[in-house]
N, C-alpha and C positions, 0 to 999 in steps of 0.2 A: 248500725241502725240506719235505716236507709228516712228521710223524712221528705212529705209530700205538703201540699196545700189544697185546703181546697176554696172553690168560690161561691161556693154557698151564704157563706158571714162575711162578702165583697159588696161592695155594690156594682153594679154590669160595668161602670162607666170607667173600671181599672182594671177589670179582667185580664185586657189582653196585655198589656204593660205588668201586671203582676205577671203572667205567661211569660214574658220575654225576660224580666227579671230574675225568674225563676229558673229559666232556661241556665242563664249566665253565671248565678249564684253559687249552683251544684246543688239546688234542689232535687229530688231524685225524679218526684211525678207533680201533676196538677191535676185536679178531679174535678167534674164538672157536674152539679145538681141536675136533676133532668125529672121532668114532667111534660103526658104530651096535654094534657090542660088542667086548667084550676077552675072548680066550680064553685060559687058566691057559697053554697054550703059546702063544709067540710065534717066531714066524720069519720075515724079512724087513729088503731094506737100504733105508735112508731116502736116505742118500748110494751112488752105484753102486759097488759093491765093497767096505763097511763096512755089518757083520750090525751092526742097531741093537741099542742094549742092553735087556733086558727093561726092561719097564714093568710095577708092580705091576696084577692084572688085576682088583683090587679100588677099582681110581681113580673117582672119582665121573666119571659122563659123563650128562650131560644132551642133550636133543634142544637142538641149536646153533640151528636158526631159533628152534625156539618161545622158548627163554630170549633171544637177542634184540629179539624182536617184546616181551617185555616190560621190555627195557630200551629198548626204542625210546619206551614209554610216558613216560620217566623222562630221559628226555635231547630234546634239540632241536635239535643241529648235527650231531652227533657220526656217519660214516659206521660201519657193522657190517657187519663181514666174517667169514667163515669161511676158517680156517686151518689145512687144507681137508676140505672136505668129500665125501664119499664118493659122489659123483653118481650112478656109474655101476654101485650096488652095488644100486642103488632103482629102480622102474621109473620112466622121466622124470617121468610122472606129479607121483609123489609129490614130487621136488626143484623141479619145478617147481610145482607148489602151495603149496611152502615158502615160496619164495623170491619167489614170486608176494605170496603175504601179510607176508611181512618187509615187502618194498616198500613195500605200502599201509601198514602202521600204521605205519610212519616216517617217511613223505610221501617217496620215494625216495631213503633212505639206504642201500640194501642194495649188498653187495660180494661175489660172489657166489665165492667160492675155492673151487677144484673141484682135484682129483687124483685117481689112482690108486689113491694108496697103496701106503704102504709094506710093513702088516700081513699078507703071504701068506697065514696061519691063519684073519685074519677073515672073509676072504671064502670059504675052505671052511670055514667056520663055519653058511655061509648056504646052502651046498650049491652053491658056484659054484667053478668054475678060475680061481685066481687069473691064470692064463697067460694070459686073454684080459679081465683087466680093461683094457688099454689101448686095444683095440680099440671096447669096451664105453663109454668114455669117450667117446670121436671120436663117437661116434653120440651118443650121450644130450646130449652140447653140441649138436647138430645141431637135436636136436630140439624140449629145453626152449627154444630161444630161438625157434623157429617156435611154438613154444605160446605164446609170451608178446607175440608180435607178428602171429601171423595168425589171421585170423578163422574157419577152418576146416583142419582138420586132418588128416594120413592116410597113414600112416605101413606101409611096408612092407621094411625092414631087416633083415642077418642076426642079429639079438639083437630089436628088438621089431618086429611086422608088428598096426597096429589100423584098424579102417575109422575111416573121416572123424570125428570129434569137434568140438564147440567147449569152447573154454576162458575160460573169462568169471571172474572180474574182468581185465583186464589190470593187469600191473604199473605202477605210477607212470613207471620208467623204462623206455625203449620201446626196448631191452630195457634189464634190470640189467647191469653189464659182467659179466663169466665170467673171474676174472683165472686161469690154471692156475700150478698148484705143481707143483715136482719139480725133481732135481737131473739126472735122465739126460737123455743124447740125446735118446729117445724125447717126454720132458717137455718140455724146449728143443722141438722141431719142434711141438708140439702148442701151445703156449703161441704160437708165431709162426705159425702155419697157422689157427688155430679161437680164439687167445685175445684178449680186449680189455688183454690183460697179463700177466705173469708174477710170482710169489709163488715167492722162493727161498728157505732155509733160510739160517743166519748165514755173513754172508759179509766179509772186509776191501773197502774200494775198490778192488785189485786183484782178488782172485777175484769179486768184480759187475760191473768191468772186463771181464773174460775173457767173461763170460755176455751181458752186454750185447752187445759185438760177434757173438758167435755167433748171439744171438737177431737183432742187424740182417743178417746173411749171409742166415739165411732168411726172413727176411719179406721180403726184396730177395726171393729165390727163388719165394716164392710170390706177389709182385705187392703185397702188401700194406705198403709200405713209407710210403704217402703216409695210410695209417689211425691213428687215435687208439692208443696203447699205452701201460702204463706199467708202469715196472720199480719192486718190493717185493721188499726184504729185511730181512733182520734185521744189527742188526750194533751193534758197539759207539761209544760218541760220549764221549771226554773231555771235547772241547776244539772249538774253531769251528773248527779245519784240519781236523779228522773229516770234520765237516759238509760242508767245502768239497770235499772227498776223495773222497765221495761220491756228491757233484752231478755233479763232475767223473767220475765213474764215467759216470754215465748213471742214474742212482737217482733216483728220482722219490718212493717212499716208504720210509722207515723206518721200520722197527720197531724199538722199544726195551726195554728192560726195565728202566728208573730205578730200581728197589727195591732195597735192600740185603734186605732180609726183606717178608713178610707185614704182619708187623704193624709196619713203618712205611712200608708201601706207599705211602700217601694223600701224607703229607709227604713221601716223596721222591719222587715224581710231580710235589708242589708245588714242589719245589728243583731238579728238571730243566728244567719247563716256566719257573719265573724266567730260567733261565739259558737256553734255547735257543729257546723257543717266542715267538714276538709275539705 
């Protein structure tokens, strides 16, 4: 079981000292929440048929690559991921230049977590129909990963149409994997048809159970069954039957959240990783 963290349930002001900790620990990854803004109204379901609950719209959000890329300076094993990121909200362009340059200053650490999203209002925030971010999504994976692996480029889609391009630096990793998030149907299909994996919200060994199978039904379906995948989620871990519970799920990474507080983050990262990590 490889186990991550993420900073979502941190407050900003440990972020990077839980990074560096994490580094040293043998944590495996660190994921980083990402929005490109928060609107005083929010509406939108995270899980299908549960309205999420507001989020203050004054939460500190930073640009998720750029503050990786300088925790990449600062760490040396430690894999960075985004949990997830707004792909399809940007023109590929721009996610792919992110994710492009994470790559490099990390020497191919990057974890590239991509979704929809939950937030409805943000995306008509930006003056887009939240109705068609999913379709928005399916392309823009399409195409950041031909930017990041072909040497000329050219692109004529119903959301972006550009003549030919080249995209220079390539990424370290030829491509970064594109793990997708979400709990709907729609997320499951996308995660098994276009993803190097799936990024699910908290889940017991039974409901990562359930998802697992559904996610192998359709990668059988769509041929992709014999390709590299791997399943992340979140979830809780007392005890090493947890561990086992999970494996046994089909869970390739966990995420965790060892802190009882902020501010004893660091030590209880260090009393988790005693106890579960080699």
């Amino acid at each position: 079981m490889r186990f991550g963290i993420t900073f979502g349930q941190l407050h900003n002001a440990v972020w990077a000292d839980a990074a560096v900790a994490a580094d040293e620990l043998g944590y495996e990854s660190v994921w980083m929440p990402e929005h490109l803004v928060l609107p005083t109204t929010m509406e939108g379901e995270l899980v299908p048929g549960e309205e999420h609950p507001p989020i203050n719209p004054a939460t500190p959000v930073v640009d998720a690559c750029a503050w990786l890329s300088w925790i990449a300076g600062r760490t040396s094993r430690v894999r960075l991921g985004t949990f997830v990121y707004l792909l399809a909200i940007r023109h590929p362009f721009v996610g792919a230049r992110a994710f492009a340059t994470l790559d490099l200053v990390s020497d191919g650490r990057a974890e590239v977590g991509v979704g929809a999203g939950w937030l409805r209002t943000e995306w008509q925030a930006v003056g887009l129909d939240p109705r068609g971010r999913g379709l928005r999504l399916d392309e823009a994976i399409d195409l950041v990963r031909r930017l990041w692996t072909e040497e000329r480029i050219s692109a004529d889609g119903p959301t972006w149409t550009f003549n030919e391009v080249m995209f220079e630096p390539k990424p370290v990793q030829s491509p970064p994997p594109i793990i997708v998030g979400g709990e709907s149907p729609a997320a499951l299909r996308r995660a098994a048809t276009r993803g190097d994996g799936w990024i699910g919200m908290t889940h017991t060994p039974s409901s990562a159970a359930d998802a697992v199978a559904r996610l192998g039904e359709l990668r059988d379906d769509a041929g992709r069954s014999d390709q590299p995948f791997t399943v992340t989620v979140m979830g809780q871990v007392a005890d090493d039957t947890d561990v086992t519970a999970f494996e046994d799920a089909g869970v390739d990474r966990l995420i965790v959240v060892p802190w009882g507080s902020s501010r004893t983050a660091i030590e209880d990262m260090q009393a988790f990783a005693d106890r579960f990590l080699d």
